[in-house]
C-alpha positions in Angstrom: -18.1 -46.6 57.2 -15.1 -46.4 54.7 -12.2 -48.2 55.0 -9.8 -45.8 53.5 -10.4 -43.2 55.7 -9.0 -41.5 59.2 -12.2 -43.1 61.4 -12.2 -46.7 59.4 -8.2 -46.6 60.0 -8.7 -45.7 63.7 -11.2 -48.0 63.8 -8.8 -51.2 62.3 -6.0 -49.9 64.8 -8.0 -50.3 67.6 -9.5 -53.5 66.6 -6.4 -54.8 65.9 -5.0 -53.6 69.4 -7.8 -55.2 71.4 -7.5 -58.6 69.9 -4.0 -58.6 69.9 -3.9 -57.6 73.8 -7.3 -60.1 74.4 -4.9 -62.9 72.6 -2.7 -62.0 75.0 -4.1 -61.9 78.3 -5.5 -65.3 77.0 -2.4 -66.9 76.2 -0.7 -65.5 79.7 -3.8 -67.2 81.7 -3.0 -70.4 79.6 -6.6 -70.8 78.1 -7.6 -73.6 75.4 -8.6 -71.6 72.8 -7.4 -68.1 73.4 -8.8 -67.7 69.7 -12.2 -67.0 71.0 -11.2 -64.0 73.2 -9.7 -62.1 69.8 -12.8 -63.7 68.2 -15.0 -62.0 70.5 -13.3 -58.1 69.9 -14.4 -58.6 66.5 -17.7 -59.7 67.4 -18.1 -57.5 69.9 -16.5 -54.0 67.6 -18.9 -54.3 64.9 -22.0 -52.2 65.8 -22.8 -48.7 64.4 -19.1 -48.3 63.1 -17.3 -49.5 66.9 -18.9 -46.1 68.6 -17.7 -46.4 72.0 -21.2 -45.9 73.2 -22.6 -49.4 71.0 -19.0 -51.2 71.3 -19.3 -50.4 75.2 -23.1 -51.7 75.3 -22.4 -54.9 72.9 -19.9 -56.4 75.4 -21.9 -55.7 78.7 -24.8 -57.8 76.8 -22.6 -59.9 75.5 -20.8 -60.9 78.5 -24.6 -61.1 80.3 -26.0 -63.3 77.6 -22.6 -65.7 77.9 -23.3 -66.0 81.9 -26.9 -66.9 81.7 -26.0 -69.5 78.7 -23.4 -71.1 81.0 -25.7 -70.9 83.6 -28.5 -72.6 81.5 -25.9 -75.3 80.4 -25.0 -76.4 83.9 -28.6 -76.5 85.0 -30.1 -78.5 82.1 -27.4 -80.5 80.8 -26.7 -82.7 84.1 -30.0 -82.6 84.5 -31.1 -84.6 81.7 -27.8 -86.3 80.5 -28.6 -89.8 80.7 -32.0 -89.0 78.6 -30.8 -87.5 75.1 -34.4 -87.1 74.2 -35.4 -84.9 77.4 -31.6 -83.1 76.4 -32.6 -82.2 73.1 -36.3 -81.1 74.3 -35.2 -78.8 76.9 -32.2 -77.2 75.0 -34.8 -76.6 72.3 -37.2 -75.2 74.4 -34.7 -73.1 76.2 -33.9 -71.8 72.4 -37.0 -71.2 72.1 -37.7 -69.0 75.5 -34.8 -67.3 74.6 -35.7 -66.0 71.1 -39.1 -65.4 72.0 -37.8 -63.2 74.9 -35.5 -61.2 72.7 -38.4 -60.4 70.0 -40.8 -59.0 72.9 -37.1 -56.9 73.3 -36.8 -54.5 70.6 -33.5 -52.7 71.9 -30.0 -54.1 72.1 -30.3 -55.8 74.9 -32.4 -58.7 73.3 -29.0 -59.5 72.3 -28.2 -61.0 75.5 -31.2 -63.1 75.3 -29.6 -64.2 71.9 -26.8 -65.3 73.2 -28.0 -67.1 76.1 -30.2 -69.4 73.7 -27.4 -70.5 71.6 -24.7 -70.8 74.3 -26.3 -73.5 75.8 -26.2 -75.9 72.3 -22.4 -74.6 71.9 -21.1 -75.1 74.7 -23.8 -78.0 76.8 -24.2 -80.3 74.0 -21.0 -81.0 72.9 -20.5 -81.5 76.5 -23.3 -84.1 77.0 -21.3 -87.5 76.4 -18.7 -86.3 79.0 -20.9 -84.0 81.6 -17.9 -83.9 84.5 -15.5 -81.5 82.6 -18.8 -79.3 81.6 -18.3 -76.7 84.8 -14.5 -76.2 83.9 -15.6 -76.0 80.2 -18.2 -73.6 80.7 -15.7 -71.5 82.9 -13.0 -71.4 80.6 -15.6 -70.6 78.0 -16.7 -67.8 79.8 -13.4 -66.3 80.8 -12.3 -65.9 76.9 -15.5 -64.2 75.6 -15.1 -61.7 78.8 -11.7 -61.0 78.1 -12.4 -60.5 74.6 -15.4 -58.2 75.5 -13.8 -56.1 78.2 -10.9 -55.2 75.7 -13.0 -54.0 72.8 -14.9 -52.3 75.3 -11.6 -50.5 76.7 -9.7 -49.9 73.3 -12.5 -48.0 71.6 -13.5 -46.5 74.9 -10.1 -45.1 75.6 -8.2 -44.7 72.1 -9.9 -41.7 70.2 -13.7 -42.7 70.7 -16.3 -42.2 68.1 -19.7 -40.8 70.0 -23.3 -41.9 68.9 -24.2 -38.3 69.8 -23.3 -37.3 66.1 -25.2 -40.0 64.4 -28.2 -39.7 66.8 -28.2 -36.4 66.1 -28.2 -36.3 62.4 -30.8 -39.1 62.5 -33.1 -36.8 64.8 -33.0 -34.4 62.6 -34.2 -35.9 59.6 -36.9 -37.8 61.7 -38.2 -34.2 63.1 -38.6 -33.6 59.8 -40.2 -35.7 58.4 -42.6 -35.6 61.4 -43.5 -31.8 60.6 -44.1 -33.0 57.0 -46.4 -35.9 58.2 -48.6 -33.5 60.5 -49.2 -30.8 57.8 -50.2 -34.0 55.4 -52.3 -35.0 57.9 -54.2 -31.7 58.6 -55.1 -31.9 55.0 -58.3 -33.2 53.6 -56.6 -34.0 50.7 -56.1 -38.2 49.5 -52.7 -39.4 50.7 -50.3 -39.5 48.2 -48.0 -42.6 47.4 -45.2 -40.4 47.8 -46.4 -39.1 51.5 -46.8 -43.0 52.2 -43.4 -43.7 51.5 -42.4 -40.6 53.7 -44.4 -42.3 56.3 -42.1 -45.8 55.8 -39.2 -44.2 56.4 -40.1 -42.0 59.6 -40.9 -45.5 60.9 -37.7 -47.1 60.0 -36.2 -43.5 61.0 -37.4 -44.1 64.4 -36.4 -47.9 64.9 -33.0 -46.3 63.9 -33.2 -43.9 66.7 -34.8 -46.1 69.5 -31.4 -48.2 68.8 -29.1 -45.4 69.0 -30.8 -43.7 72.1 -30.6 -46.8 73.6 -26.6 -47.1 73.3 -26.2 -43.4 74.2 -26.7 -44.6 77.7 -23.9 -45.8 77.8 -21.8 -43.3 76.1 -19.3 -41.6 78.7 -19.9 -37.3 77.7 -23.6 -37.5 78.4 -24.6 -36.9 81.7 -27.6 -38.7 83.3 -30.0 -35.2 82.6 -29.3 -35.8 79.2 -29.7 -39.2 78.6 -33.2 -39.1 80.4 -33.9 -35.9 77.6 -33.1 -38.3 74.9 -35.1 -40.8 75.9 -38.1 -38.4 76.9 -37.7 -37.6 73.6 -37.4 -40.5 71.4 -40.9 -41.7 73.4 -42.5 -38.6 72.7 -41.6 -39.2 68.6 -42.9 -42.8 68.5 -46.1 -42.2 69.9 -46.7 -39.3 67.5 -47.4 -42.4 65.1 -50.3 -44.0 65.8 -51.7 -40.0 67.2 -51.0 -38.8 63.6 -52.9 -42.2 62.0 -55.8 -41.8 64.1 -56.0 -37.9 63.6 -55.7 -38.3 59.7 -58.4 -41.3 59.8 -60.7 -38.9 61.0 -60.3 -35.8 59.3 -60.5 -38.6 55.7 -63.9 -40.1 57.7 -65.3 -36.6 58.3 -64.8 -35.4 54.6 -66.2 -38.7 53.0 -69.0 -38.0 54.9 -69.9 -34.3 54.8 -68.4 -31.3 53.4 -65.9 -29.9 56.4 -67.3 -27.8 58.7 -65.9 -24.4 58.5 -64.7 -24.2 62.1 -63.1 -27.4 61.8 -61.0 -26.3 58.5 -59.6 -22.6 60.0 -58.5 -25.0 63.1 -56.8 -27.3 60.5 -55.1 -24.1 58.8 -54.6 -22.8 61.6 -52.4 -26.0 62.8 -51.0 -26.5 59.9 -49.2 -23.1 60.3 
């Protein structure tokens, strides 16, 4: 997104307004480091240009991952204070759990699963040496990234919202397609080019693009539930065309290294292709 533009200046304004309102709802409450709460609107405005849909979806995992890390930190940290070694095992193995989780995840939400991994070595290890203030810590900690959250949610819901529906819709387009041009390649008993394999790369990447933005379209405001559920419908229907169109261009290849094409089978192909 540009910066010198009406939706990158919109975009400043109301990143600007939520952390200066987050600072201040931090600084009413009397919090230790209201810093983190305009911290967090930055954090939390950055995905797909501060859509309301993604900005909306980023602090619901966002304030998620932060309430499972604290709730991590107040389970394993007392747990195993007087034994650094056991401490810095089951932190790490918590990491662990929690990346691996977020990789079987290949929507946004894995970002919650994020989050929760490192929470627990920000917030429970510097805690360790002096475990009874950790609850009040974690608390605190938890208060300033929700704040922070909840007001770059607001602000970009409410002050002239950008909607994924335009870039999902522009990005559907192109991976429609593509997918027409990868079927009639297919139906043909002709080699695969390197520039049809390249095509092939980017309806791939096309598609990771939309599974992300179909997934933050639920929680865009316009859309109704219908909708949302056609989107989806959709967007499962595209990625298995994948592997269908691999296995049906495998054996068309396998049938004409083996034998010339049967006649029936090559009117069908035509026929298709049309």
């Amino acid at each position: 997104m540009g910066a010198f533009n009406s939706r990158g200046l919109v975009y400043a304004m109301n990143c600007y307004v939520a952390a200066m309102v987050a600072l201040f709802i931090a600084l009413h409450f009397e919090l230790p480091n209201p810093w983190w709460a305009a911290l967090t609107v930055f954090i939390t405005s950055q995905p797909l240009a501060a859509a309301s849909g993604a900005v909306m979806a980023r602090a619901l995992y966002r304030i998620s991952g932060i309430f499972l890390g604290a709730v991590a930190a107040l389970v394993i940290v007392p747990s195993f204070v007087n034994s650094p070694e056991l401490l810095i095992a089951a932190v790490a193995a918590w990491v662990a759990l929690c990346t691996y989780v977020s990789l079987l995840d290949r929507t946004p939400r894995a970002y919650t699963f994020l989050l929760a991994g490192y929470t627990v070595a920000v917030i429970g290890l510097p805690q360790a040496a002096d475990s009874p203030p950790l609850f009040a810590n974690v608390v605190v900690r938890f208060e300033e990234v929700a704040i922070g959250a909840l007001c770059a949610a607001l602000i970009h819901t409410l002050v002239l919202p950008q909607s994924i529906r335009t870039n999902f819709d522009a990005n559907l387009d192109t991976v429609i397609k593509n997918a027409q041009r990868w079927i009639i390649d297919a139906l043909s008993i002709q080699a695969t080019t390197v520039a049809e394999q390249d095509l092939r790369k980017r309806l791939a990447a096309d598609l990771a693009e939309l599974n992300v933005l179909a997934a933050n379209l639920q929680f865009e405001l316009g859309p109704d539930a219908v909708d949302k559920c056609v989107v989806r419908a959709l967007e499962e229907r595209l990625r298995a065309l994948l592997p269908l169109m691999t296995a049906v261009e495998d054996r068309i290849r396998a049938i004409a290294k083996l034998q010339a094409v049967p006649e029936l089978l090559a009117l069908h192909l035509a026929a298709t292709s049309r």
